[in-house]
C-alpha positions as a Markdown table, in Angstrom:
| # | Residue | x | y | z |
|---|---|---|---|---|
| 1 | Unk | 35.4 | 50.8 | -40.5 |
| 2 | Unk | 33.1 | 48.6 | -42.8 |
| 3 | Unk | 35.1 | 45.7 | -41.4 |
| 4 | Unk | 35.1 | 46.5 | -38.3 |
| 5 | Unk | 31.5 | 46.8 | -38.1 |
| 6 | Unk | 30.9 | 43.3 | -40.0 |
| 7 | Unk | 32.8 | 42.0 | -37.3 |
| 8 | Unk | 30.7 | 43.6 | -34.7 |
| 9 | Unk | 27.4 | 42.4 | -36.1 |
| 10 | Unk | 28.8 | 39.1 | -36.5 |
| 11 | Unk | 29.4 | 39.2 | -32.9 |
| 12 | Unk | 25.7 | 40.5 | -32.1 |
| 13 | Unk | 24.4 | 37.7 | -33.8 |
| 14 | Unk | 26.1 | 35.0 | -32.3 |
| 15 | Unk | 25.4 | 36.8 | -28.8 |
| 16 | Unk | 21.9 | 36.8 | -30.0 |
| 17 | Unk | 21.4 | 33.1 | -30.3 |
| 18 | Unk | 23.2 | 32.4 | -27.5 |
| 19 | Unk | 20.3 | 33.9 | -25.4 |
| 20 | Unk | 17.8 | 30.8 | -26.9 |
| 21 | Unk | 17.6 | 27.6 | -25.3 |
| 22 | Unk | 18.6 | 25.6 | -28.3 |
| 23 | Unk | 19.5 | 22.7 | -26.4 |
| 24 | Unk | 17.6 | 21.4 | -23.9 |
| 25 | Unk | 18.2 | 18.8 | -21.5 |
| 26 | Unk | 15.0 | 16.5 | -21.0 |
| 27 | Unk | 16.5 | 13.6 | -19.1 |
| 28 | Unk | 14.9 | 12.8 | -16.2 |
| 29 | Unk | 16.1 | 11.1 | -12.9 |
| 30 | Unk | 14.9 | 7.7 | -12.8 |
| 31 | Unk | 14.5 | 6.8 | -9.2 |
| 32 | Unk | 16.1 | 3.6 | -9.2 |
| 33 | Unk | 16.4 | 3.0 | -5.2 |
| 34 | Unk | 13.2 | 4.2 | -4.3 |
| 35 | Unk | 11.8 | 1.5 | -6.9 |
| 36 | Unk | 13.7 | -1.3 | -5.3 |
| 37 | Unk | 12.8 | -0.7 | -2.2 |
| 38 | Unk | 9.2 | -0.2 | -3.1 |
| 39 | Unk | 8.7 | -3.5 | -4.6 |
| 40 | Unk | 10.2 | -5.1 | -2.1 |
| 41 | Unk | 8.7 | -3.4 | 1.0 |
| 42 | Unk | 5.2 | -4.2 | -1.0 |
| 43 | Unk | 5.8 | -7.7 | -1.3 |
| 44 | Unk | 6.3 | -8.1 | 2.8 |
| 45 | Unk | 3.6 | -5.7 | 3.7 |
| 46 | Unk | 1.1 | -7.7 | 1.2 |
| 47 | Unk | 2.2 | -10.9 | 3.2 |
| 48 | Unk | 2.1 | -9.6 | 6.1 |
| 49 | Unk | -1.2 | -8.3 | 6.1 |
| 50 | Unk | -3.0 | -11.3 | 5.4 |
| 51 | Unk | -2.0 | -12.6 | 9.1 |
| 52 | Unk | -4.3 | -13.3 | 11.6 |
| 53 | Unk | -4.0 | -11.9 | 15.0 |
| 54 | Unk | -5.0 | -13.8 | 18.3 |
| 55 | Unk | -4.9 | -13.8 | 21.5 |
| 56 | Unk | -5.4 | -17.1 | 23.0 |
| 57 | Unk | -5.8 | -17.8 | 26.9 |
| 58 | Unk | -4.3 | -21.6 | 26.8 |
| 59 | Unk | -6.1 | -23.1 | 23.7 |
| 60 | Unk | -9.3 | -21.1 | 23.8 |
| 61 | Unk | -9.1 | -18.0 | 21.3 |
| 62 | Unk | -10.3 | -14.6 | 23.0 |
| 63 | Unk | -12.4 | -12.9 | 20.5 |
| 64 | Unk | -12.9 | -9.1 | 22.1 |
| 65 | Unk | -12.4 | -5.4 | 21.1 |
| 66 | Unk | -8.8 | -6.5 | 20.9 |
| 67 | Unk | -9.3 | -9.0 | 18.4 |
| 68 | Unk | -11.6 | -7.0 | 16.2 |
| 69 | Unk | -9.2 | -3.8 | 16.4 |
| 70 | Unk | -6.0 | -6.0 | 15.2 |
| 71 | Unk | -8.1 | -8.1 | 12.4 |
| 72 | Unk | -11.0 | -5.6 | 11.0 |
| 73 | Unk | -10.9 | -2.2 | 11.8 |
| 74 | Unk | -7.7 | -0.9 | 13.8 |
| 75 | Unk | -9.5 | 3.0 | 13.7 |
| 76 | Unk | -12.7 | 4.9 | 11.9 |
| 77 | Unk | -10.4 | 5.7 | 8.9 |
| 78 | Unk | -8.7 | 2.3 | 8.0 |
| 79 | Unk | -9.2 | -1.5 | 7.6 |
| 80 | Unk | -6.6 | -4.0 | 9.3 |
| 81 | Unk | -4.9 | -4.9 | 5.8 |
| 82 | Unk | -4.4 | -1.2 | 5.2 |
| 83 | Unk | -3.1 | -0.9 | 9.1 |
| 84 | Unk | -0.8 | -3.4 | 8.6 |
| 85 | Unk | 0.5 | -2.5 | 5.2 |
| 86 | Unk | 1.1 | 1.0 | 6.1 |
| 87 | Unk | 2.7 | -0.2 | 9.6 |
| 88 | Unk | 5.4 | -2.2 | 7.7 |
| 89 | Unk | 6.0 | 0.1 | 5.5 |
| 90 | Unk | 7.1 | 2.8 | 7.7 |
| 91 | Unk | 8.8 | -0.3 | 9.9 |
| 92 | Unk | 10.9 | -0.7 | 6.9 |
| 93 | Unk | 11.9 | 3.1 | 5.9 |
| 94 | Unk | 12.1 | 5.1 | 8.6 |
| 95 | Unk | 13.4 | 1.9 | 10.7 |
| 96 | Unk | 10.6 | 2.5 | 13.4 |
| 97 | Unk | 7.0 | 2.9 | 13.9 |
| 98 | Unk | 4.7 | 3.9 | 16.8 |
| 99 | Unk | 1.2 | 3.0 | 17.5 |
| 100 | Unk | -1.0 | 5.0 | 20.1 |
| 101 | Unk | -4.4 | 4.0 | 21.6 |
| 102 | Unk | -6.6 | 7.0 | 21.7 |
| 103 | Unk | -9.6 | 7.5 | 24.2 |
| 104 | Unk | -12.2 | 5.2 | 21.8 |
| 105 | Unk | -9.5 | 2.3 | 21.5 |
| 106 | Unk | -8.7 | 2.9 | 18.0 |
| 107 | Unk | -5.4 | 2.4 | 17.0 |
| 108 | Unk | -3.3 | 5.1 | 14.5 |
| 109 | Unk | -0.3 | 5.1 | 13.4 |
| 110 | Unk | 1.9 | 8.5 | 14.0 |
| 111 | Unk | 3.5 | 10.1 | 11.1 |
| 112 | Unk | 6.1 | 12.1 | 13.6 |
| 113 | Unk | 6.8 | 12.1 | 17.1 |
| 114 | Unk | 9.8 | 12.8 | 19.1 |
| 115 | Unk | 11.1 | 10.3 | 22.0 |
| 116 | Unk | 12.8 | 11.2 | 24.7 |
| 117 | Unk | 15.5 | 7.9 | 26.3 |
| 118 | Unk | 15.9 | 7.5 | 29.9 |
| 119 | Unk | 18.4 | 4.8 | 31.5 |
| 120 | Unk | 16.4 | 2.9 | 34.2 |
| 121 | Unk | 12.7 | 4.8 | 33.2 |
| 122 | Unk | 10.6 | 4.3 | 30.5 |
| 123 | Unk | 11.0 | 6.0 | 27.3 |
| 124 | Unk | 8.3 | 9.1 | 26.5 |
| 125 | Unk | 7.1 | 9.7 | 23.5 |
| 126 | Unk | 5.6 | 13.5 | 22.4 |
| 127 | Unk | 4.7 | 15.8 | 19.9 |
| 128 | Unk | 2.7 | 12.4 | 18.8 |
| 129 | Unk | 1.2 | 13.7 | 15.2 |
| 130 | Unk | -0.7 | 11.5 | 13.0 |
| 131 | Unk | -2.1 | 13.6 | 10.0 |
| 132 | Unk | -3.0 | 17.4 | 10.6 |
| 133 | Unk | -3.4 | 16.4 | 14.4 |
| 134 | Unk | -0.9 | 16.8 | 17.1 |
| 135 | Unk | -1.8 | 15.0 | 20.6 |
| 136 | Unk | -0.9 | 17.1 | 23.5 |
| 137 | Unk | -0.5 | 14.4 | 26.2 |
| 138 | Unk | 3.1 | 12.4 | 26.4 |
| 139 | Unk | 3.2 | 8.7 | 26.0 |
| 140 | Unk | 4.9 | 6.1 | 28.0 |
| 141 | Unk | 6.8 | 3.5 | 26.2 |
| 142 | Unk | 4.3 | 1.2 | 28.3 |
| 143 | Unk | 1.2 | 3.0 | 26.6 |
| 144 | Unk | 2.3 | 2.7 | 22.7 |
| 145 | Unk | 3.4 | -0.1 | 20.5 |
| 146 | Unk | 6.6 | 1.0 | 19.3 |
| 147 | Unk | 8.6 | -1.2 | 17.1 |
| 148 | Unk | 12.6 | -1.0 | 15.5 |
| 149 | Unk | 13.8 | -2.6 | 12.7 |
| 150 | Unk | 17.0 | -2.1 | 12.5 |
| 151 | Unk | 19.8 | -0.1 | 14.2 |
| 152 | Unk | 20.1 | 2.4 | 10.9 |
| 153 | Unk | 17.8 | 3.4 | 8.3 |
| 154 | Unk | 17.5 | 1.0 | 5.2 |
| 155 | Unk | 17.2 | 4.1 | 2.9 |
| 156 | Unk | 21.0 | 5.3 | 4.7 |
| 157 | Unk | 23.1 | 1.6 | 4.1 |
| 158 | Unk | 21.9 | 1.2 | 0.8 |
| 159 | Unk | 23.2 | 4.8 | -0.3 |
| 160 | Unk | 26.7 | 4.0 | -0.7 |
| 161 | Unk | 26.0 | 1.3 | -3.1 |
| 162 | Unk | 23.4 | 3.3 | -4.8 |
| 163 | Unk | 26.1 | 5.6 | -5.9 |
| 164 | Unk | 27.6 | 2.7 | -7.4 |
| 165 | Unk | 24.7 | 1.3 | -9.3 |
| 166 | Unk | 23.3 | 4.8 | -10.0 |
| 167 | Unk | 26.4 | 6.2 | -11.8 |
| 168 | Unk | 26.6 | 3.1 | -13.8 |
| 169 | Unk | 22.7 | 3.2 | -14.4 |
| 170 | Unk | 23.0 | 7.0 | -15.6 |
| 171 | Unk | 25.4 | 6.4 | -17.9 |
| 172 | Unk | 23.9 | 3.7 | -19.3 |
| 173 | Unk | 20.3 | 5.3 | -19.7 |
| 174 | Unk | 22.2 | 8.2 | -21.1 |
| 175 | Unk | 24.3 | 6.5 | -24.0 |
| 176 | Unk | 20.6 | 4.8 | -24.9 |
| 177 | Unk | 19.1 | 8.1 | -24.9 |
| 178 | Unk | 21.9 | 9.3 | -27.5 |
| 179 | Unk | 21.3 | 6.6 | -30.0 |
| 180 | Unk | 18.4 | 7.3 | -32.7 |
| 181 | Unk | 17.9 | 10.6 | -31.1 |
| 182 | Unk | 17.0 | 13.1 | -33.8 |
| 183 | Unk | 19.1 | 16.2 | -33.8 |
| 184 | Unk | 18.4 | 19.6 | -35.7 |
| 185 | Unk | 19.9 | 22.7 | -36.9 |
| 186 | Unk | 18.7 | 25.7 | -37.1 |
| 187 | Unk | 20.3 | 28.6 | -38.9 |
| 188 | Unk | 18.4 | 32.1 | -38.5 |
| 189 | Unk | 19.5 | 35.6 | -40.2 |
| 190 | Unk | 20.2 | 38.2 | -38.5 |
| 191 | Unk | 17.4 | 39.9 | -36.7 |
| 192 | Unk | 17.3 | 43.5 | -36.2 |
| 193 | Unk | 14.8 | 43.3 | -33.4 |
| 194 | Unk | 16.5 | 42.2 | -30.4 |
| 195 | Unk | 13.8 | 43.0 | -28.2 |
| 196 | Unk | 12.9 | 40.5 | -25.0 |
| 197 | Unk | 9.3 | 40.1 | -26.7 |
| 198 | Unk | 10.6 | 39.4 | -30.4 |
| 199 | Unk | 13.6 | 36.3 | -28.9 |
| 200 | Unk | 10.7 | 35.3 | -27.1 |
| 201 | Unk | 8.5 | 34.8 | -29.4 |
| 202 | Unk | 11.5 | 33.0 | -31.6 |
| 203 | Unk | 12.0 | 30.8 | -29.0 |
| 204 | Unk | 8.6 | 29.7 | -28.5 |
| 205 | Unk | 8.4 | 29.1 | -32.3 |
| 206 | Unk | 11.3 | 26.6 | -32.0 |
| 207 | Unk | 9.7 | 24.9 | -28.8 |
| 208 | Unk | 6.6 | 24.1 | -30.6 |
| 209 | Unk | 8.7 | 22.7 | -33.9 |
| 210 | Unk | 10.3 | 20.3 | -31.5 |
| 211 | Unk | 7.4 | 19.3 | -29.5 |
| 212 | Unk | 5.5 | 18.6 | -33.0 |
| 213 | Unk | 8.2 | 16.5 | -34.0 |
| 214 | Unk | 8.6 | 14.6 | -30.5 |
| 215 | Unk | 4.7 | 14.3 | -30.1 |
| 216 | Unk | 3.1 | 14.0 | -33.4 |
| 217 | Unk | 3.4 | 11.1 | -35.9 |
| 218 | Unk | 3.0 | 13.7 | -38.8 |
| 219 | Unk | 4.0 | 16.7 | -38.1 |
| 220 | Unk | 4.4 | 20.1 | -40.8 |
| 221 | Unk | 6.1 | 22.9 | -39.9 |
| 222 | Unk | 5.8 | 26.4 | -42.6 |
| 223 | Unk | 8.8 | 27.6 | -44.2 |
| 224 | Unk | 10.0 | 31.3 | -43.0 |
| 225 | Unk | 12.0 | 33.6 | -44.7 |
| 226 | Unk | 15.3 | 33.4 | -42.9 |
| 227 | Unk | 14.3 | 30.5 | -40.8 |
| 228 | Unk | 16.1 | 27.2 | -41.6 |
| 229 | Unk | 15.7 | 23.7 | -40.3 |
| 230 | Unk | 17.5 | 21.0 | -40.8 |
| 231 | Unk | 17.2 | 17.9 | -39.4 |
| 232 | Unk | 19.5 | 14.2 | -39.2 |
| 233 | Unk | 18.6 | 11.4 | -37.5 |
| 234 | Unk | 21.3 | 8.5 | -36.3 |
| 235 | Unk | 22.0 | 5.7 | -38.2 |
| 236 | Unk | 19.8 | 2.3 | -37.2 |
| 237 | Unk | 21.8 | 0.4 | -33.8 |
| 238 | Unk | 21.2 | -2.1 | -31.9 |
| 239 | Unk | 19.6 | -1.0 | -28.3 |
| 240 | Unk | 20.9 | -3.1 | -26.0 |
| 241 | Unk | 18.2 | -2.9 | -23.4 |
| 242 | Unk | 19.4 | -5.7 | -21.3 |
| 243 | Unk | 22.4 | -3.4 | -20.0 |
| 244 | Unk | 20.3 | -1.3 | -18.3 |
| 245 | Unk | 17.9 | -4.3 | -17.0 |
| 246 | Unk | 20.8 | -5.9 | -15.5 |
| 247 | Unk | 21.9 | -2.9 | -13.8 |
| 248 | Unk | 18.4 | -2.1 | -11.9 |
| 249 | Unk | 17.8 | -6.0 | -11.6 |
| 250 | Unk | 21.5 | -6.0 | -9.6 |
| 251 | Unk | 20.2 | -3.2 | -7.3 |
| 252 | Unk | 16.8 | -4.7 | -7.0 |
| 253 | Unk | 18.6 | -7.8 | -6.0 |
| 254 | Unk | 20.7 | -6.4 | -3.4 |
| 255 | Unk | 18.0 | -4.9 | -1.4 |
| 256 | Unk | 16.1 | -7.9 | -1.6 |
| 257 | Unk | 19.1 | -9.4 | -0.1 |
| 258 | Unk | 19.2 | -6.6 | 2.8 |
| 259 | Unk | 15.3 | -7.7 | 3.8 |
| 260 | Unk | 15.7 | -11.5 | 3.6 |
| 261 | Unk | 13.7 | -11.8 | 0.1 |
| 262 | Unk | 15.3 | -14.8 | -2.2 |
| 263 | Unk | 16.2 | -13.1 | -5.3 |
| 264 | Unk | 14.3 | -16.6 | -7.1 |
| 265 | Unk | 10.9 | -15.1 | -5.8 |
| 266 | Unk | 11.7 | -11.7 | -7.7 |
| 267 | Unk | 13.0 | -13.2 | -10.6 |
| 268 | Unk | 9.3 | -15.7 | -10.6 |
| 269 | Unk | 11.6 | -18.7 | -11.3 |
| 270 | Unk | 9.2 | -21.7 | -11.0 |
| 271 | Unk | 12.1 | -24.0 | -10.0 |
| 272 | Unk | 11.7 | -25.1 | -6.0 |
| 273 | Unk | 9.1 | -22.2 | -5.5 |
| 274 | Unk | 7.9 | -24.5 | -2.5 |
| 275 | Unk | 11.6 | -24.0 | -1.3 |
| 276 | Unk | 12.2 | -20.5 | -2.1 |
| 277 | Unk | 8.9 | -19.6 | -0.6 |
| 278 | Unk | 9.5 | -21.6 | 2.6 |
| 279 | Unk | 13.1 | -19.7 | 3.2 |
| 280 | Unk | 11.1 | -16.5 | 2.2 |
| 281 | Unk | 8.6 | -17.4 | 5.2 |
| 282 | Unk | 11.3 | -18.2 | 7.9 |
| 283 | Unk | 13.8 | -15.7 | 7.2 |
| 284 | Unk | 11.5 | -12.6 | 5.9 |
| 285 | Unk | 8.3 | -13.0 | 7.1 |
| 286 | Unk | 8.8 | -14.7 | 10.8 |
| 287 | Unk | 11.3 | -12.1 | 12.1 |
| 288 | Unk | 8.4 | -9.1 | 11.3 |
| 289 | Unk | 5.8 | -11.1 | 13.3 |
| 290 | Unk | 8.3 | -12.1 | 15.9 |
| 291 | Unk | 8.9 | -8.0 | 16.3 |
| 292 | Unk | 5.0 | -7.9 | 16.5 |
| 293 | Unk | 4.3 | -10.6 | 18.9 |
| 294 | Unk | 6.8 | -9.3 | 21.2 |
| 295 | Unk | 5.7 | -6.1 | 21.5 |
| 296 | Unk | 2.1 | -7.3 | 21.4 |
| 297 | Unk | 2.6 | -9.8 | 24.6 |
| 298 | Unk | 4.6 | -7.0 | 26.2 |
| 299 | Unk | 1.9 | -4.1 | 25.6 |
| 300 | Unk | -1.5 | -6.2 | 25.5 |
| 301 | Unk | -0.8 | -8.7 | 28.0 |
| 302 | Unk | -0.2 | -8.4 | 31.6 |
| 303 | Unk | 2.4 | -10.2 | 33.5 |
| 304 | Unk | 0.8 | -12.2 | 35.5 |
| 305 | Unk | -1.5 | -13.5 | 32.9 |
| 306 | Unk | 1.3 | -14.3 | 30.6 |
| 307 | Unk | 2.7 | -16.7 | 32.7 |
| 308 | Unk | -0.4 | -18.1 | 33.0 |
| 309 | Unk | -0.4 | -19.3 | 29.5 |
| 310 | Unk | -2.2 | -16.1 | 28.1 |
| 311 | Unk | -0.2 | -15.7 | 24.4 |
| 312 | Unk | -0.7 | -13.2 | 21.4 |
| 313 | Unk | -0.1 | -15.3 | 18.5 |
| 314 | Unk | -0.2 | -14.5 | 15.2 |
| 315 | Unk | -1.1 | -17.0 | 13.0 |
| 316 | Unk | 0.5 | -16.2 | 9.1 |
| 317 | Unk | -0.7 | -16.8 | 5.5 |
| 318 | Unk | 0.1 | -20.6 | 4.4 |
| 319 | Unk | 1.7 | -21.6 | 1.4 |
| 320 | Unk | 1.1 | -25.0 | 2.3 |
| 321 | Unk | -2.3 | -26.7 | 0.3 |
| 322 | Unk | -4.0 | -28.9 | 3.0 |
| 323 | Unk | -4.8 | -31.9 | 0.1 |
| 324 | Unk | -0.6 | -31.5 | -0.8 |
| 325 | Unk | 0.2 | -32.3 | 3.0 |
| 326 | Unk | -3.0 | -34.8 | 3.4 |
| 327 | Unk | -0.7 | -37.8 | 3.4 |
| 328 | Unk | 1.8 | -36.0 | 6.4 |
| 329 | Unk | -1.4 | -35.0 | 8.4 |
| 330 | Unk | -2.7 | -38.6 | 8.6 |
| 331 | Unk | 0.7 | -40.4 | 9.4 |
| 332 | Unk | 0.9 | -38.0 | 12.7 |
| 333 | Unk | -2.9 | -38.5 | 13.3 |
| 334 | Unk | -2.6 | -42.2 | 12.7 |
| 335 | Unk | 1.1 | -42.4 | 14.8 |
| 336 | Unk | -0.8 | -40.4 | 18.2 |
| 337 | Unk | 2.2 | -38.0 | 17.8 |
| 338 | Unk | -0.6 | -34.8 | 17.5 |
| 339 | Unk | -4.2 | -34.9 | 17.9 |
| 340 | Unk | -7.3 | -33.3 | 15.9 |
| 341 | Unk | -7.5 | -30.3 | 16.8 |
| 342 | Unk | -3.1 | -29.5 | 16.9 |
| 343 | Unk | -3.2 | -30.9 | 13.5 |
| 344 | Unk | -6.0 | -28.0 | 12.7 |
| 345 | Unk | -4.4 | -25.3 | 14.5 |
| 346 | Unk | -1.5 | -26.1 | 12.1 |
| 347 | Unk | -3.3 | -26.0 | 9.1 |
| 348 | Unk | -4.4 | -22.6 | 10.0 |
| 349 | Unk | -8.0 | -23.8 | 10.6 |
| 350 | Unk | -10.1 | -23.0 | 14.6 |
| 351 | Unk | -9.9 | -25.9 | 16.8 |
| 352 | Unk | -13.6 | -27.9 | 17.1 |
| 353 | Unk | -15.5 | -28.4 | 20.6 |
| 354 | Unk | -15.2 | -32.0 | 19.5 |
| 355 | Unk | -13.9 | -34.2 | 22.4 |
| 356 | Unk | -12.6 | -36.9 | 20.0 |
| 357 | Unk | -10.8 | -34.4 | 18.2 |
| 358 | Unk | -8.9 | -33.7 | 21.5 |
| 359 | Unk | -7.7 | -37.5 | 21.9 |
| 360 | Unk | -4.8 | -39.5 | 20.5 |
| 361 | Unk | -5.3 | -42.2 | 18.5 |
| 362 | Unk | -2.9 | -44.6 | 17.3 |
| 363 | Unk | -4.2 | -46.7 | 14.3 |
| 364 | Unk | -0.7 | -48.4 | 13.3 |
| 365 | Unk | 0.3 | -51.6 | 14.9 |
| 366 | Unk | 3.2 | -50.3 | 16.4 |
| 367 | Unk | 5.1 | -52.6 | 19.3 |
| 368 | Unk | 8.0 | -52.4 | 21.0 |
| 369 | Unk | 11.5 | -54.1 | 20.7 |
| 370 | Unk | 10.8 | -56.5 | 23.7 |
| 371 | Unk | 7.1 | -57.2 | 22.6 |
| 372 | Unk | 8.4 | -58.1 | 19.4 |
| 373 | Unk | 10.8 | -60.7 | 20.6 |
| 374 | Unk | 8.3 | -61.8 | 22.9 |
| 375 | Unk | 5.9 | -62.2 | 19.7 |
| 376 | Unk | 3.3 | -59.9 | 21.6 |
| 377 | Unk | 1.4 | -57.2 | 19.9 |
| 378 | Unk | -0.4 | -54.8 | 20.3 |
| 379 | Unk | -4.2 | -54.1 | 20.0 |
């Protein structure tokens, strides 16, 4: 019976420290995607929202509530770089955005709505909610500014390779997490008070050993009778950090392949920035605005008027430096191929009510085939 009874209170004990959570798993979820796609989504919405937004009746520039709305203050609660920004961002992932005008001509942004499609009538667009408020009137798709990006959600075609690139990034963070990791023992005698309160308190005793240890440069810890620690930490490696930065940096990459970004920008490689920034421009950038403009002729301008000559144009950030392209500028003044005020629209600077910056002036002595052969020239 005495044997029998050892066994029994062996088997107590071991059911005993099965109840304490001994080993605990602190890894957390590193949310690789969402960090990709943040850093790239910032990087367009930054650029983006340093445009300027016109609309221009032939060459003169309209400056009304239009313009002010679209380049300072869009509504009561933001300013036009925070519009903007938050308007690509939700462009980008939820692959849609819609814009209402409200009674005082401010512009919002809805966080939710619901559209109804028709075939040959215009869309609808209800349930409009932007913050705690929920608009009870139903927009036509002629009344909002509603804009697509793509036929699926960015999020959705980049979770099948995310389950690529995250399994391998787990795994990887996990083995790093394993080396130097300090690991204990802990032996404990047998405890005759098995009560809820008295493993709790046991418990609670470990937790705070470890968090001293994980927390505290120093850290002391009172010896108990029948309460043994014992601690060994993993021999000195090598942490070969660069396997996990290749891993996020081949994600990173691919999304910034998905939105048109060259991967040179992200990496800040100095090598033919002027290049990289130009394809970055035309193939990231210019598609956005083109979305914008579109929409913005369609919804801001009438018909009639548009083909008239009256244009929403939106004129982008440069990354060209007007002394850089001095030498350009005054061969095509100089040739009579663009005139003052062309040259300045280009530049990104107002035209001038100057009429000889309107003219054409040709200050090279340029002749033709037959006048040279006839030894003329001109004045």
């Amino acid at each position: 019976m005495g044997f029998l009874d050892l066994i029994k209170s062996r088997n107590k004990e071991l059911e005993y420290l099965m109840d304490f959570d001994l080993i605990e798993d602190t890894s957390k979820k590193i949310h690789m995607k969402k960090l990709a796609i943040q850093i790239c989504v910032d990087m367009i919405a930054r650029t983006i929202s340093q445009s300027d937004f016109r609309v221009k009746n032939g060459k003169e520039i309209i400056k009304d509530e239009l313009y002010y709305r679209l380049n300072v203050r869009p509504n009561q609660n933001q300013t036009a770089s925070t519009f903007w920004q938050q308007l690509v961002h939700k462009l980008i992932k939820e692959n849609q955005v819609l814009v209402v005008k409200t009674d005082t001509d401010d512009l919002l942004i809805a966080d939710s709505f619901t559209r109804t499609e028709y075939a040959v009538f215009e869309d609808s667009f209800s349930d409009v909610t932007v913050k705690n408020y929920t608009f009870n009137r139903t927009y036509k798709m002629s009344e909002v500014i509603y804009l697509q990006y793509t036929n699926e959600k960015l999020t959705t075609l980049l979770d099948g390779l995310y389950t690529d690139y995250g399994e391998l990034f787990g795994r990887i963070v996990e083995f790093q997490k394993r080396k130097n990791q300090i690991r204990g023992l802990v032996d404990i005698e047998a405890i005759h008070d098995k009560s809820e309160e008295s493993q709790a308190k046991l418990q609670n005793y470990i937790n705070k050993i470890y968090k001293a240890f994980a927390e505290k440069s120093i850290a002391i810890v009172p010896q108990q009778k029948g309460f043994k620690l014992e601690e060994s930490k993993q021999p000195q490696q090598t942490h070969p950090v660069d396997e996990v930065n290749k891993v996020t940096d081949g994600f990173l990459y691919q999304v910034a392949n998905s939105l048109g970004i060259p991967i040179a920008m992200l990496k800040g490689e100095m090598a033919d920035v002027e290049k990289q920034t130009r394809n970055y421009m035309n193939f990231c950038i210019d598609p956005f605005l083109k979305k914008i403009r579109d929409e913005g002729n369609a919804k801001f301008i009438d018909k009639a008027d548009f083909l008239k000559g009256k244009r929403m144009e939106i004129k982008r950030i440069s990354y060209n430096n007007i002394f850089d392209v001095a030498t350009a500028v005054d061969k095509l003044r100089a040739a009579g191929i663009f005139n003052g005020n062309e040259l300045r629209e280009e530049l990104g600077a107002d035209r001038v009510d100057n009429p000889l910056m309107d003219e054409y002036f040709i200050t090279k002595n340029y002749q033709t085939v037959e006048e040279a052969l006839k030894g003329g020239e001109k004045p």
